[in-house]
N, C-alpha and C positions, 0 to 999 in steps of 0.2 A: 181417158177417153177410149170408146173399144167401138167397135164396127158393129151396128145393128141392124136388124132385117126389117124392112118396113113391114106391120102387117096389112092384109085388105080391112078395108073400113067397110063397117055395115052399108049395106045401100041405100039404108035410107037416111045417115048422114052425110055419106058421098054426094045423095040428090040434094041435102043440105046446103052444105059448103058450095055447092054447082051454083045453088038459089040466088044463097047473098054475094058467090061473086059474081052473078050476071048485075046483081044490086050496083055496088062499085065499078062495073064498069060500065053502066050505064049512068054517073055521074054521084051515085050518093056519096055522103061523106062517110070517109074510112073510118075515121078515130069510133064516132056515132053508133054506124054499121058494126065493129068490131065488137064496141060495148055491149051492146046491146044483145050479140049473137055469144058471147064471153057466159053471158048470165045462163042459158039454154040448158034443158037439159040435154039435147044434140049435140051441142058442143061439151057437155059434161061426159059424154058418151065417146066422142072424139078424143077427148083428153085420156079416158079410159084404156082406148086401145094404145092410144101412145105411152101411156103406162105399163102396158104389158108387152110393149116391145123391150122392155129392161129387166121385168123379171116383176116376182113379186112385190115388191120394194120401191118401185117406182122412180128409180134413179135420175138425176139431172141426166139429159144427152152429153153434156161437156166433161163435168168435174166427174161423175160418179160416184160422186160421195155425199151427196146431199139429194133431200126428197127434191121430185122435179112439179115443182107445185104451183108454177107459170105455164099456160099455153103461150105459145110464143112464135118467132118463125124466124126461118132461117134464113131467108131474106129480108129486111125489112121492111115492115108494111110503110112506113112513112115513103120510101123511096122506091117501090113497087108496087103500084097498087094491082095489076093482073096475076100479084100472086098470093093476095089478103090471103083467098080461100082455100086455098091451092091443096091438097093433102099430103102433097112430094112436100111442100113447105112448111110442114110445123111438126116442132117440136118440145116440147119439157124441157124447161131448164130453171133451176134453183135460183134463187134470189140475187145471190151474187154473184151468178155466172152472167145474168141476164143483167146485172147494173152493168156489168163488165163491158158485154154488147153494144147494148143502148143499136144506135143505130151505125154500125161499123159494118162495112164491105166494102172491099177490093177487088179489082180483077187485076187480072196478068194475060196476057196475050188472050182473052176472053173468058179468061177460066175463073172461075171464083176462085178468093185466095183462103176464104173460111175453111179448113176441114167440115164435113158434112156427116156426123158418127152414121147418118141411116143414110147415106149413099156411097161414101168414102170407107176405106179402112185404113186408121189413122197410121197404123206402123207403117204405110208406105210412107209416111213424113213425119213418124216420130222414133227415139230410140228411147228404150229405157236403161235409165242405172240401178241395178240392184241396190245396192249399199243404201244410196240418198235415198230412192223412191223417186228422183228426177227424171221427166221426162225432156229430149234436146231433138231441136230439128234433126232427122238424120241427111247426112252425107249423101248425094244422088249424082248422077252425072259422069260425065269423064270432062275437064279433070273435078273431082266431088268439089261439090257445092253445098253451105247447107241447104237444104229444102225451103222453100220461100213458101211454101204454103203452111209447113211447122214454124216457120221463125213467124207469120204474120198470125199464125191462131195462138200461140203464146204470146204473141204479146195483146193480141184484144182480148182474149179467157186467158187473161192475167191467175185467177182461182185457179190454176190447172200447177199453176208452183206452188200456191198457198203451203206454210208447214204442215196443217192439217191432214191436207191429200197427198201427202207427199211420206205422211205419217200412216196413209191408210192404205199407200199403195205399199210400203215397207213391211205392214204389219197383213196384208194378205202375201205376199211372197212367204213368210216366214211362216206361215199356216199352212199355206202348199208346199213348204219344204217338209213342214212335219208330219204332214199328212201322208206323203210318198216314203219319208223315210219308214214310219210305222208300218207303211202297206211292205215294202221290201224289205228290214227283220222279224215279217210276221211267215204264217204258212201258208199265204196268197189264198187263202180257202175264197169261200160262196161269203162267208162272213165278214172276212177281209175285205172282199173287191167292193162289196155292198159300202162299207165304211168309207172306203178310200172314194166310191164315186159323190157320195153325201160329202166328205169330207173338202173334194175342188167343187163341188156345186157351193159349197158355204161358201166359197172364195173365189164365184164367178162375176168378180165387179173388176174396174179400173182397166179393164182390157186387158188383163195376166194370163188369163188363161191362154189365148191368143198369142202374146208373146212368148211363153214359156212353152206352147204347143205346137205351135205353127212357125214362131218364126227363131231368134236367136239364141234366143232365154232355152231353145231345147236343145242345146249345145250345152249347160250347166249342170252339173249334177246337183240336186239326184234325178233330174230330167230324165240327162243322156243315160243313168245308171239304171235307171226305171224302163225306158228304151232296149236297152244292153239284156237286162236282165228278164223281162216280163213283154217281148215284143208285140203279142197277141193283144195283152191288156192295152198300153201303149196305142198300138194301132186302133184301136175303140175308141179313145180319147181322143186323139186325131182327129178318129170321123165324126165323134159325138159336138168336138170344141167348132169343126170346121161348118157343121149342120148350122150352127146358129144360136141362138140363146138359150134357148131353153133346149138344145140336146144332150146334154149331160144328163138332164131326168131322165133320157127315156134310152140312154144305151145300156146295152147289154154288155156285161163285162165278163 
């Protein structure tokens, strides 16, 4: 799971989603209203931008490893109806992320207990382990506690242990190790840095970059070595991971 930026939605699906949920909450039927508005090319359009909040690829919001080929929401419509329409409310998610769902939420002293990938950033409640590819609530608090909003989204996106993703987050760490290792025994040229930025953009899924950049993962070599040795390049990476999804395309190295 990785932290994503909502984008703004056209206006004239924004006046959209406005339409059908003044619809709902003026008494129509949800399930109906939903169907019906599912088929749309406006909501085909909605599903679009919510695609390209993940990149070309079109990622689940949860697992990141499967296409996100469900509109869906983050709340659930059966148990919310003022937020059917909502645009802060929906998002992409793959098949089995979404069996997973079904209709789960919790609160905690008011708070949703769901991580939220497009409002949340999930390393505040998750840690990862290099080796497995596991992600585990992390530790919060004094005295630490696991995180009750990690322990409750693993266990409703069950898929986020799946071997699979667990095989996909393993097997992008290991691409951005060899990626930096090649960039630091090479001669850091115009050629080099061009590689090396193509190189963590093919490996900008599963929220890695984030942890290996921003938070403890850049404590690991060849992170910290790449840090140590190349501070300027490094610092790019920082600001490019820190911009958002898609800023790895567009920094300059």
């Amino acid at each position: 799971m990785r932290k994503l930026r909502r984008l703004a939605l056209d206006p004239r699906h924004a006046s959209y989603l406005t339409k059908k949920q003044r619809e709902v909450d003026g008494g129509a039927d949800i399930q109906k209203t939903w169907a019906y508005a599912r088929k749309t090319k406006t909501m085909q359009g909605v599903a679009a931008t919510l695609g390209a909040m993940t990149g070309s690829r079109a990622r689940c919001f949860f697992c990141g490893d499967s296409l996100g080929g469900e509109l869906e929401h983050y709340r659930p419509k059966a148990k919310f109806a003022r937020y059917v329409f909502l645009w802060t409310n929906l998002l992409l998610a793959c098949g089995s992320c979404n069996r997973k769902k079904l209709d789960s939420f919790a609160f905690f002293k008011r708070r949703p207990l769901l991580v939220d990938p497009a409002r949340d950033d999930p390393w505040d409640d998750f840690f990862f382990e290099e080796k497995t590819g596991q992600i585990f609530p992390r530790y919060i608090g004094d005295p630490p506690q696991p995180s009750s909003r990690g322990k409750y989204t693993l266990e409703v996106i069950g898929t986020l242990r799946f071997e699979a993703v667990m095989e996909g987050r393993r097997r992008s760490y290991r691409n951005l190790r060899l990626v930096i290792n090649s960039y630091l025994q090479s001669s850091r040229g115009v050629l080099e840095r061009n590689l090396l930025k193509e190189g963590i953009q093919d490996n900008d899924g599963y929220g890695l970059l984030e942890w290996f950049f921003l938070r403890e993962g850049s404590k690991l070599p060849p992170f910290s070595t790449l840090q140590a040795k190349d501070p300027v390049v490094w610092t790019n990476l920082v600001s490019a991971v820190s911009a958002g999804v898609q800023g790895v395309k567009s920094v300059s190295l």
